[in-house]
N, C-alpha and C positions, 0 to 999 in steps of 0.2 A: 644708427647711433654710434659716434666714435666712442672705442675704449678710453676712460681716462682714469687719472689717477694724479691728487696731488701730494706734493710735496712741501713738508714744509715743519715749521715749530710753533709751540704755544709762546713762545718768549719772542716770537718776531712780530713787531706790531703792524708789517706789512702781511703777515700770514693771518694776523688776525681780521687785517680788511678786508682779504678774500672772503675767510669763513664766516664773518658777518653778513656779507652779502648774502653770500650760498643761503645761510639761515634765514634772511629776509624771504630770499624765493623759493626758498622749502628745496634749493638745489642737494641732491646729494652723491656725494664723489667719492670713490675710496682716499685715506688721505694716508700717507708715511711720515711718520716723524723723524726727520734725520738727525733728531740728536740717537737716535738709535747708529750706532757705526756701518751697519750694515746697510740701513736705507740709505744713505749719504753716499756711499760708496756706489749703489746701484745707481742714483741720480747723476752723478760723475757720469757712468760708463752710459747713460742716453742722452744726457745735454753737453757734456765733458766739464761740468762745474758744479760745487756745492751750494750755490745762490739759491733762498730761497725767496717767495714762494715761485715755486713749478710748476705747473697745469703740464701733467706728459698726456698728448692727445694722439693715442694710435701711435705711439713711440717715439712720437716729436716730442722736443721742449719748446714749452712757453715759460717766461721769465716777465717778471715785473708785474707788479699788483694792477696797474691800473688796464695793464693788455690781458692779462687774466679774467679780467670783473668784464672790460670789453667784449671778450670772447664770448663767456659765459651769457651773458646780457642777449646776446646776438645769436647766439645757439643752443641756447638752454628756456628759454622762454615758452 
């Protein structure tokens, strides 16, 4: 099972299409909110961007809702 951990905000209605999924399939992931300064900052230093939502998988970024939900879909089931 890879480490993951996402990224992301309650006010991005991309982050919220992750989290609905997650919810549909009872997925659960640690998550960081980067309106926190310091998660943002940490997000920068593994993807080198504050774009959210992230899926960081074993220290990689993933970027973009719908490659997120793919992933997840595909190795979360």
């Amino acid at each position: 099972m890879p480490e993951l951990t996402l990224y992301g905000r309650t006010s991005c209605p991309y982050c919220v299409k992750v989290l609905r999924f997650m919810q549909r399939r009872n997925i659960t992931i640690p998550l960081k909110d980067t309106t926190d300064p310091e998660n943002r900052e940490e997000l920068i230093r593994i993807g080198g961007k504050g774009q959210v939502p992230c899926l960081v998988i074993d220290g990689k970024a993933l970027y973009e809702s719908m490659d997120i939900i793919a992933w997840l879909d595909q190795n979360m089931a």
